[in-house]
C-alpha positions in Angstrom: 0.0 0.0 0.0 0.9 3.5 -0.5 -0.2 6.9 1.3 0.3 10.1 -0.2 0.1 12.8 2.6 -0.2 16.5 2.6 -0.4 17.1 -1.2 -2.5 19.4 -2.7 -5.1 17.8 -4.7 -6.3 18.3 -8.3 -8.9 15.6 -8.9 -9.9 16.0 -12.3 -13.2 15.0 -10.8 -16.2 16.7 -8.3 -13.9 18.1 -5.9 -10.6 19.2 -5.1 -8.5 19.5 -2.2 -6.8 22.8 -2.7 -5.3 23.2 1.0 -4.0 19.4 1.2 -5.0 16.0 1.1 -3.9 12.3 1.4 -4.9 9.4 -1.5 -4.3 6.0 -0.5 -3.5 3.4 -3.1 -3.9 -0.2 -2.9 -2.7 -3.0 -5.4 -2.6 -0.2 -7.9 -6.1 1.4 -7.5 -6.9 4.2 -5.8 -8.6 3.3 -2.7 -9.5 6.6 -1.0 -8.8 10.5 -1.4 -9.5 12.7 1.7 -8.5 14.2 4.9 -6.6 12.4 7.4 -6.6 9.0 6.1 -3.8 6.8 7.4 -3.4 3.1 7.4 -1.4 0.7 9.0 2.1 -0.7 7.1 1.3 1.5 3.9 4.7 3.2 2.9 4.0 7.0 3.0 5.0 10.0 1.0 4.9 13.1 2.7 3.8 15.4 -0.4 4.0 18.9 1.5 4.4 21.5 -0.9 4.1 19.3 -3.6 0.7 19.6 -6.5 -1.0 16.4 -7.2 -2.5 15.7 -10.3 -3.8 12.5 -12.1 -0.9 11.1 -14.6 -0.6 13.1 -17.4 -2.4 11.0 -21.3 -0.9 11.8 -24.4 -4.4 10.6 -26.8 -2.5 10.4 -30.2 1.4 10.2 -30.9 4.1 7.8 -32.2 6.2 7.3 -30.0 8.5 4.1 -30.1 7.8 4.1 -33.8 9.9 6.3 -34.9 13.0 6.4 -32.4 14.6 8.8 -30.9 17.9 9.6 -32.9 18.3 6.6 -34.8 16.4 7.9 -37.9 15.6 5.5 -41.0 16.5 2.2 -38.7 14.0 3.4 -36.0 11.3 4.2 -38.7 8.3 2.0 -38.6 5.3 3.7 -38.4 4.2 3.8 -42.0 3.8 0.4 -44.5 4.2 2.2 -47.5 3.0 -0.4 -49.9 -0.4 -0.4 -50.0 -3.3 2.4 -48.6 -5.0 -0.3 -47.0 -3.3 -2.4 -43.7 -5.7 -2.7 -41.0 -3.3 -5.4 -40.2 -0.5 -3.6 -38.9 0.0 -4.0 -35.2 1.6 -0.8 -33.4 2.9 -3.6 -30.8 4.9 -5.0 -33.3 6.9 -1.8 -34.5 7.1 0.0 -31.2 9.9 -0.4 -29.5 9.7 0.2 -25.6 13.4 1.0 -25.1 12.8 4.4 -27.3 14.5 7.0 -24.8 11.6 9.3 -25.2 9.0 6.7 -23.0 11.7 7.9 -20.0 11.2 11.6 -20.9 8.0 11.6 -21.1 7.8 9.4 -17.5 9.9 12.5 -16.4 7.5 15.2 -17.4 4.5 13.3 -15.2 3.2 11.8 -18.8 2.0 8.3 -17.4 0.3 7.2 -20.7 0.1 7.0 -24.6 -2.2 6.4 -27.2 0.9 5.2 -29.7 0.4 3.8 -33.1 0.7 4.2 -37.0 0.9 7.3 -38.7 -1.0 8.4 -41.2 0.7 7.6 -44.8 -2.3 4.5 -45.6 -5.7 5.5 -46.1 -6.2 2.8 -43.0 -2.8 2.7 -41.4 -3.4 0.1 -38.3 -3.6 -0.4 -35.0 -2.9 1.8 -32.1 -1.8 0.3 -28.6 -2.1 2.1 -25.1 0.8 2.2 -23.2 2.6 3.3 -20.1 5.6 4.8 -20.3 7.3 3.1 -17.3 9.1 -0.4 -17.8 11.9 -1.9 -20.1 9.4 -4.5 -21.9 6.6 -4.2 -23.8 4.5 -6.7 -21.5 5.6 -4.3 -18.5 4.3 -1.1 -20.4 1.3 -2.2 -22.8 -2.1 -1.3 -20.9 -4.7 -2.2 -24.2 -4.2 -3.5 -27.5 -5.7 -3.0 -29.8 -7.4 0.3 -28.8 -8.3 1.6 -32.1 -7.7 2.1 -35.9 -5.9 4.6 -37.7 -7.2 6.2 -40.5 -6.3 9.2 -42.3 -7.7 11.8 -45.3 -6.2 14.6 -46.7 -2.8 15.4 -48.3 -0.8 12.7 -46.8 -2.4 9.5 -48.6 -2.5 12.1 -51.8 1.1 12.6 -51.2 2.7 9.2 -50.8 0.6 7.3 -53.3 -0.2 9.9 -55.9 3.3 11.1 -56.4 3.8 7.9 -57.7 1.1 7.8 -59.9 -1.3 5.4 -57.6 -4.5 5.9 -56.0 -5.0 7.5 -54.3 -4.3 10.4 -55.9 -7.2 12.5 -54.9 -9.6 13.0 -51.5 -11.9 11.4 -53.7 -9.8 8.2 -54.0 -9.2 8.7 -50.5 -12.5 8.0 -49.2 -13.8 5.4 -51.8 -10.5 3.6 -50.7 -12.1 4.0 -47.2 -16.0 2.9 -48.5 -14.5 -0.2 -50.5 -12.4 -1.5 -47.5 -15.4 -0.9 -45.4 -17.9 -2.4 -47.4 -15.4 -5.6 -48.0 -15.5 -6.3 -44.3 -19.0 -6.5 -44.4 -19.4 -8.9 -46.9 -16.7 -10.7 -45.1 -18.7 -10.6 -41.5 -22.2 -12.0 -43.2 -20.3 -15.0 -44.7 -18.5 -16.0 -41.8 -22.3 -15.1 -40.0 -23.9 -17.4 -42.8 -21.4 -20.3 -43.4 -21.4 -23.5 -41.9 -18.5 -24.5 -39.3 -17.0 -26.8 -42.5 -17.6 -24.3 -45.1 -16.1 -21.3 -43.4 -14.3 -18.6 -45.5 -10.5 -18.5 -45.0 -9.8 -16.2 -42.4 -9.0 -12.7 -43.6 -6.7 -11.2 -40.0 -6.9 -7.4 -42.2 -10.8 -7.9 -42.4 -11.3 -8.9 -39.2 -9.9 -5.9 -37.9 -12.4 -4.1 -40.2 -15.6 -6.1 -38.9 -14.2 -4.8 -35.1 -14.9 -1.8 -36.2 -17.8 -2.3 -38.2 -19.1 -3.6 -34.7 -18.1 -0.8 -32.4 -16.0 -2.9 -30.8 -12.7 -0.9 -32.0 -12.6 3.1 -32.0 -11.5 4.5 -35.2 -8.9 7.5 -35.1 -9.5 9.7 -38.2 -6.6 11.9 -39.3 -8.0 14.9 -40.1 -6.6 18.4 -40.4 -8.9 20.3 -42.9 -12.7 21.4 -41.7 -13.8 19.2 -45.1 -11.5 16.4 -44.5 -13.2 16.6 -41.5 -16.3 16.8 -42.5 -15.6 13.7 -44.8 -14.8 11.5 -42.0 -18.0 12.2 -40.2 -20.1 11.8 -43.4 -18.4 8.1 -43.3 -18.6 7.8 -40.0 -22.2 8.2 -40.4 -22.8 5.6 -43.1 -21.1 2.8 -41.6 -21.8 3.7 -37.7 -18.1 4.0 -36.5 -17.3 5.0 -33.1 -14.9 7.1 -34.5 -12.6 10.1 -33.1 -10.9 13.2 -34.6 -7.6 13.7 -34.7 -5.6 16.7 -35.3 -9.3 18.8 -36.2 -6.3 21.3 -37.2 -9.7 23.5 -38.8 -12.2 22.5 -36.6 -12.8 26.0 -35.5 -14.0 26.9 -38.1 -16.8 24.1 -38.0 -17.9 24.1 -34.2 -21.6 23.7 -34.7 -21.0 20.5 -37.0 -18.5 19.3 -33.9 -20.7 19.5 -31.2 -23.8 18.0 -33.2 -21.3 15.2 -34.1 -20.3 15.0 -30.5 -17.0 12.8 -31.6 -14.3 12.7 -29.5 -11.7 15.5 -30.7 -7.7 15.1 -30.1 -6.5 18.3 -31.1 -3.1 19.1 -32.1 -0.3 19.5 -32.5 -0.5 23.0 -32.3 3.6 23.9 -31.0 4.7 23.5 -34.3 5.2 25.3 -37.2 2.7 25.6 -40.3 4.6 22.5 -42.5 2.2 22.0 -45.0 -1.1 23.9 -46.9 -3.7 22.1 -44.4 -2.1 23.1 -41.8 -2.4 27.4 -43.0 -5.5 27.8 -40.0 -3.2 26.2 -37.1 -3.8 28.3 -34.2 -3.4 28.3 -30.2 -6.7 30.2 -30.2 -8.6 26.8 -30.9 -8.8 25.4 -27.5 -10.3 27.8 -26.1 -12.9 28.5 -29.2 -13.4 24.8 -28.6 -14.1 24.9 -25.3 -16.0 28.1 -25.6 -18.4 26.4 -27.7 -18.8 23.1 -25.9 -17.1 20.9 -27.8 -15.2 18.3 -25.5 -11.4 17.8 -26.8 -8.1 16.5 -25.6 -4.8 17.4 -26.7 -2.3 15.8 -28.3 1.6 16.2 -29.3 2.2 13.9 -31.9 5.0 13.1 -30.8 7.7 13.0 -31.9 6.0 16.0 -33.5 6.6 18.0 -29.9 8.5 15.8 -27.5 6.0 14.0 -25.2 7.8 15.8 -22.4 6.1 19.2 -23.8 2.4 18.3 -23.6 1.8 20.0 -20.3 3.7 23.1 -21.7 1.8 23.3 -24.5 -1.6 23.2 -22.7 0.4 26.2 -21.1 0.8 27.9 -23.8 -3.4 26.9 -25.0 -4.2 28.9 -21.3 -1.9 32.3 -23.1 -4.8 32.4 -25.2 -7.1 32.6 -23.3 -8.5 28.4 -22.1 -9.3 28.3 -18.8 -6.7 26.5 -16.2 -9.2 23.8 -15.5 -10.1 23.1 -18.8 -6.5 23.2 -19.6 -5.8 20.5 -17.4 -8.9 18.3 -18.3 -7.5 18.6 -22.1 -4.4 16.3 -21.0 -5.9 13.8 -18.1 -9.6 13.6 -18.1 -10.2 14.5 -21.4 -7.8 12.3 -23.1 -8.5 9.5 -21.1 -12.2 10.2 -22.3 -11.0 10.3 -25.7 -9.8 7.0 -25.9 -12.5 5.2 -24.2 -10.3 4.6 -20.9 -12.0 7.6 -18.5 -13.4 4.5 -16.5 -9.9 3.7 -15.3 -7.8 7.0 -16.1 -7.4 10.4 -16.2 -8.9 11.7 -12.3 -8.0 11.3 -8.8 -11.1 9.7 -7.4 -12.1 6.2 -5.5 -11.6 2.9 -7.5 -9.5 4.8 -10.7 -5.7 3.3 -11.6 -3.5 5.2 -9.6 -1.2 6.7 -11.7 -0.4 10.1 -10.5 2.3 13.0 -10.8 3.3 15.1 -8.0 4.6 18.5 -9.2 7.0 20.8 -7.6 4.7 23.9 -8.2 1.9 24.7 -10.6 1.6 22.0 -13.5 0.8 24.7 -16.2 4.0 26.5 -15.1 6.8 25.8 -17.6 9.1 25.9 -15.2 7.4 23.6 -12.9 8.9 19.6 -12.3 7.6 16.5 -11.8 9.3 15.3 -8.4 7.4 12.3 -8.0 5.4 10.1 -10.7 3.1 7.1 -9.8 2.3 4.2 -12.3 -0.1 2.1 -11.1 0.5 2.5 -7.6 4.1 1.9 -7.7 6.6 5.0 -7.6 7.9 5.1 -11.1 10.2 7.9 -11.1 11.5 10.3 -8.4 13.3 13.1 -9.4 
């Protein structure tokens, strides 16, 4: 067991504990958060001075896919020979020795959303992971925990450059509605077929039937308000439980976002304007998001913006003008929310995982440190 004593308390849920509280932790879960709570044989942490919030969630990067300094060797995150691989396993081209897990660890980031990037018109599977442990069965948390697909200019570019579909956003998405439709042709024969007569088994279609069935979240990599829109018209027609990612222009189309009520990941935003879909990036969109009641996590892309930079560049979101709280919410609550793991992550409350960073002053301060960060109960880094 494990007591945390004296630390101010950011919950992330009902209520705070602004002038100090204790959380006690047992076998990993949180097991209560109040006022003078001891008990017997736990180890304690006296966390005077110290800000306690819940472990920070990065809800779309790559880390571990493409590796810290090693460049084309450490480069797996796109299988640039065909739009379509469903297949593709982030588990199997991350690897959890990438320095940047540590960094991030460091920074009081506790977990990722990791997977492929967005070169495929379906790119594969993301993984959730922690960023604490040396193996990948000490850090993996869910697999899979969603597919990657992507519209816009980065499908055009990688397959139309060499004169292969797609070539165009219309490409893109029939691409998307052929693969789509494919799967379900695939899920009524194996529905309709006899146990002898069954039709070989497809491991890229199945993937597709998941989520055809709800049972797998669907990350759409979206920058432009009608690539966005695109996505949402799809999502629509095949009944996806699907997420935004990047929403790079989804300013500009609030009351289509909160009628859609899709998860958003926006981001990255602490970067520069690379490419034409990217000419609307602004820090101003958080809080125009939040303004209008569209829920929305933040992302950094990593390695985009170094993990480590995630709670600096919610920082920089509250310069122009988003709240503290909501701030906050856009890296724990939020992002846990927006990949379907707010059950477990992402507060400070009764029965969550406890995975937790203590910060040596305010958390939206740049110049603020992680002294202490909790994974699952267990003190995974101490500064």
């Amino acid at each position: 067991m494990l007591l945390i004593k004296n630390a101010k308390i950011i919950t992330m849920a009902k209520e705070d504990l602004p002038d100090g509280g204790d959380i006690l932790i047992n076998e990993g879960v949180i097991e209560a958060v109040g006022h003078d709570i001891s008990s017997s044989g736990a180890k304690v942490i006296d966390a005077h001075g110290l800000t306690a919030i819940p472990g920070i969630i990065d809800a779309h990067c790559h880390v571990g896919m493409w590796e810290d300094s090693i460049g084309w060797a450490g480069s797996d995150g796109n299988e640039m020979t065909n739009p379509v691989t469903p297949a593709m396993r982030a588990i199997d081209g991350v690897n959890p020795e990438d320095r940047c897990f540590c960094d991030a660890l460091k920074a009081g980031v506790t977990l990722v959303a990791t997977g492929p990037g967005s070169a495929n018109v379906i790119g594969g599977q993301f993984a959730v992971m922690h960023t604490r442990g040396s193996s990948l069965a000490d850090m993996l948390v869910k697999q899979p925990s969603a597919l990657k697909i992507a519209f816009g200019e980065n499908p055009k570019r990688c397959y139309g450059n060499d004169k292969k579909t797609p070539m165009t956003r219309m490409a893109t998405a029939a691409i998307l509605r052929q693969a789509l439709t494919d799967a379900q042709s695939y899920q009524r024969k194996l529905e309709s077929a006899s146990e002898d007569k069954l039709p070989d088994k497809d491991i890229a279609k199945e993937v597709l039937v998941s989520a055809l069935n709800r049972d797998l979240r669907v990350k759409a990599h979206a920058h432009r308000a009608d690539d966005i829109l695109t996505a949402l018209r799809i999502r629509d027609e095949f009944h996806l439980d699907m997420s935004l990612e990047h929403c790079t222009e989804g300013w500009r189309i609030l009351p289509q976002l909160k009628a859609a009520k899709a998860p958003v990941i926006l981001g990255p935003l602490f970067s520069d304007r690379s490419k034409e879909e990217l000419r609307n990036l602004s820090f101003e969109a958080p809080a125009l998001f939040h303004k209008a009641g569209v829920r929305f996590a933040m992302m950094t892309d990593h390695p985009v913006i170094p993990l480590e930079y995630l709670p600096v560049t919610a920082a920089i979101a509250v310069r122009y003008g988003l709240p503290e709280r909501a701030a906050l919410e856009m890296i724990t609550i939020n992002a846990a929310w927006a990949i379907g793991m707010d059950d477990l992550y992402g507060s400070i409350e009764e029965g969550k995982k406890a995975d937790i960073a203590l910060f040596e002053g305010d958390p939206l301060d740049a110049r603020a440190k992680a002294k202490i960060v909790i994974v699952e109960g267990g003190v995974a880094y101490e500064a």
